[in-house]
C-alpha positions as a Markdown table, in Angstrom:
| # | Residue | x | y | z |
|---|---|---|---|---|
| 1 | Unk | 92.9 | 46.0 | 136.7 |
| 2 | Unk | 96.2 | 47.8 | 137.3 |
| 3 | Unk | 97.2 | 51.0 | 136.0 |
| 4 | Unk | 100.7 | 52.6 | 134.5 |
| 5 | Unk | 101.5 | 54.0 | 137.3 |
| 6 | Unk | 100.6 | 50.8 | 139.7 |
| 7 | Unk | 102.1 | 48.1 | 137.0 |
| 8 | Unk | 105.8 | 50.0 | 137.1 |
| 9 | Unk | 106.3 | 49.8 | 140.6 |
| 10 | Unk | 105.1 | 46.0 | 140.7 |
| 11 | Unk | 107.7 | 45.6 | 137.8 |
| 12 | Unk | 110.2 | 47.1 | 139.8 |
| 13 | Unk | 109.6 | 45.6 | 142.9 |
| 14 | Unk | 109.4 | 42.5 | 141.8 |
| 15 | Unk | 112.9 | 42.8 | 139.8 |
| 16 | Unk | 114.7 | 43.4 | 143.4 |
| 17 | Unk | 113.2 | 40.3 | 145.0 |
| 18 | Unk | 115.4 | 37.0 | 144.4 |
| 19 | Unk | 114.9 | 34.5 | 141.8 |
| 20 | Unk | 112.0 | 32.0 | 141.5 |
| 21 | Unk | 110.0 | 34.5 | 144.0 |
| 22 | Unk | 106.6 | 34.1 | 142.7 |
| 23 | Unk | 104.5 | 36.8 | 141.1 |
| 24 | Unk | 102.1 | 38.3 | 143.2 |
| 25 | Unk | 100.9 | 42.0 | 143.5 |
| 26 | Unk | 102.3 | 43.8 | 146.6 |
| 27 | Unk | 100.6 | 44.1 | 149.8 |
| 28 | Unk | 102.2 | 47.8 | 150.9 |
| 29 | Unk | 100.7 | 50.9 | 151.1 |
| 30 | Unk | 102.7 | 52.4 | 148.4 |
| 31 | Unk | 101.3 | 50.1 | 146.0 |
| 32 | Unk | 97.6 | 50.7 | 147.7 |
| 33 | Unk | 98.1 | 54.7 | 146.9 |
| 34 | Unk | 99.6 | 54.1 | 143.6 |
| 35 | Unk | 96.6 | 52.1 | 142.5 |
| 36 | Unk | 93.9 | 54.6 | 143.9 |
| 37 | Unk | 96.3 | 57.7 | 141.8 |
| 38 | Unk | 95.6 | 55.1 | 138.2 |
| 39 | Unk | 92.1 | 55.2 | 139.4 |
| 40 | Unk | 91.8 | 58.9 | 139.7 |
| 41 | Unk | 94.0 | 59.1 | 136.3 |
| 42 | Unk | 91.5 | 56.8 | 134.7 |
| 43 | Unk | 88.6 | 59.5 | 136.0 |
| 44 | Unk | 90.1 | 62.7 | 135.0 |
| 45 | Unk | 90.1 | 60.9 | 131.1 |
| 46 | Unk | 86.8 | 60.0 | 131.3 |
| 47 | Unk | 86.4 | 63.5 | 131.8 |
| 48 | Unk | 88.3 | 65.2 | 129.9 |
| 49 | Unk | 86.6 | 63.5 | 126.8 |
| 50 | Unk | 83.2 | 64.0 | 128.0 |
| 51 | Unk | 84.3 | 67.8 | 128.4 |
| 52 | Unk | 85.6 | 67.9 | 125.3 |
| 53 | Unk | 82.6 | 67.2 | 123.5 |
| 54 | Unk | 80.7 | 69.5 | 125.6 |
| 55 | Unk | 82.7 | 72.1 | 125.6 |
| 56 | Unk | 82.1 | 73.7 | 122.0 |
| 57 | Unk | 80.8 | 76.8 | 123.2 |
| 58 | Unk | 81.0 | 78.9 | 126.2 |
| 59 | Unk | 78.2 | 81.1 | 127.7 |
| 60 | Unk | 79.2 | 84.5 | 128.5 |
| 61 | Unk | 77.2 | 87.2 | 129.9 |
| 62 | Unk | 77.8 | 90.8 | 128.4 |
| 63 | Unk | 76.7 | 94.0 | 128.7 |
| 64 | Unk | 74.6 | 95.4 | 126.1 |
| 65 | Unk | 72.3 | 98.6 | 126.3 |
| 66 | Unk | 73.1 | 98.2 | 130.4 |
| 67 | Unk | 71.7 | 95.2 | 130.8 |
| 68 | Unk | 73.8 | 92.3 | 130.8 |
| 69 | Unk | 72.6 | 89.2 | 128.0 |
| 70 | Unk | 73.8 | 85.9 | 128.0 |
| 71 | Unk | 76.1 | 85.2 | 124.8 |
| 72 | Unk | 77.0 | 81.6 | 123.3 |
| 73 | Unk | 80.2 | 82.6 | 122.3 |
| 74 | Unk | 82.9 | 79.0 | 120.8 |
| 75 | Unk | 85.9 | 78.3 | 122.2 |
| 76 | Unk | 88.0 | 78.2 | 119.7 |
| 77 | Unk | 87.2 | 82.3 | 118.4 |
| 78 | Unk | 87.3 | 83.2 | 122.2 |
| 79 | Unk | 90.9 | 81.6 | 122.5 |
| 80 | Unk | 91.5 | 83.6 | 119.7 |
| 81 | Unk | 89.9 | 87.0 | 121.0 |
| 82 | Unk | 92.1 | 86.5 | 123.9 |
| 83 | Unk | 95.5 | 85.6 | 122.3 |
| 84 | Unk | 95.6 | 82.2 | 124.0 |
| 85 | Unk | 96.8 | 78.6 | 122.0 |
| 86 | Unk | 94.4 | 76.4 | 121.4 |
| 87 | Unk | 95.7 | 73.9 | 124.6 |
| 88 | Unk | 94.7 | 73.6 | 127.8 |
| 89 | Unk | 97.1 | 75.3 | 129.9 |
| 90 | Unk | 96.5 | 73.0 | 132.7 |
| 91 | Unk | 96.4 | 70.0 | 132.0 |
| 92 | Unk | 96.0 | 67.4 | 134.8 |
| 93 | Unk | 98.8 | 64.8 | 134.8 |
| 94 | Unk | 102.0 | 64.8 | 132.6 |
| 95 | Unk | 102.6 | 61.8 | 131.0 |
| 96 | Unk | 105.4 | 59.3 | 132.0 |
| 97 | Unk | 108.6 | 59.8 | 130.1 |
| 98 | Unk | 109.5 | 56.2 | 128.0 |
| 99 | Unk | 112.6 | 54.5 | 129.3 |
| 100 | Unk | 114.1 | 51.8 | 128.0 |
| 101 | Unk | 115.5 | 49.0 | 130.2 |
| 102 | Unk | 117.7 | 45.9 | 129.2 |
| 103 | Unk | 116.0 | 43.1 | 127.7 |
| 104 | Unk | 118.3 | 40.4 | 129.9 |
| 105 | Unk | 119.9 | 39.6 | 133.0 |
| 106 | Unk | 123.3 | 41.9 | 133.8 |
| 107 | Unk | 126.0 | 42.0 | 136.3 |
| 108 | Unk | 125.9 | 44.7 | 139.0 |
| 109 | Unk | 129.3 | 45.5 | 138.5 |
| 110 | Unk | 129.2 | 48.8 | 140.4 |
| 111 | Unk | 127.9 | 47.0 | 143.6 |
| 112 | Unk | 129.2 | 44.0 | 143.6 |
| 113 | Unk | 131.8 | 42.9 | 146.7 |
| 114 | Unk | 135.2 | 44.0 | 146.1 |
């Protein structure tokens, strides 16, 4: 199975070979490296919505009497408590940015020989 990130550089680098080239994945490293990033990328997902299930509530120890207790304190009032948006502020990989491409054939005009 081939990722995003993986399945738009085989689409690219199969648009630059000639015509009638058969389709077959790459062999390179970049396409190696790019398939092992959509394999982390798939992880970090997995992840992320087993965290967020999980992560309801937050222990926190605080001190009480001078002794410190363990509190379950949620999220969601704690982000508030602190002022901070209800988003993670780091989130791990920024999604690709849609781009649309022509649906046919066209002349290189800006390359071709003069």
């Amino acid at each position: 199975m081939y990722g995003p990130a993986s399945q738009r550089y085989w689409a690219i680098s199969h648009a630059r070979q000639p015509e009638g080239t058969p389709l077959e994945p790459p062999t390179n490293a970049t396409f190696s490296q790019l398939q092992r990033v959509d394999a982390m990328q798939s992880d970090i997902i997995a992840q992320q919505e087993n965290n967020s299930e999980q992560r309801q509530f937050v222990r926190v120890g605080c001190r009480l009497n001078k002794g410190v207790i363990p509190l379950d304190i949620g999220v969601v009032e704690l982000r508030q408590a602190r002022g901070l948006p209800s988003y993670n502020h780091f989130p791990p990989f920024r999604a690709d940015l849609d781009t649309t491409y022509p649906t046919e054939n066209i002349d290189d005009d800006e390359h071709a020989a003069q």
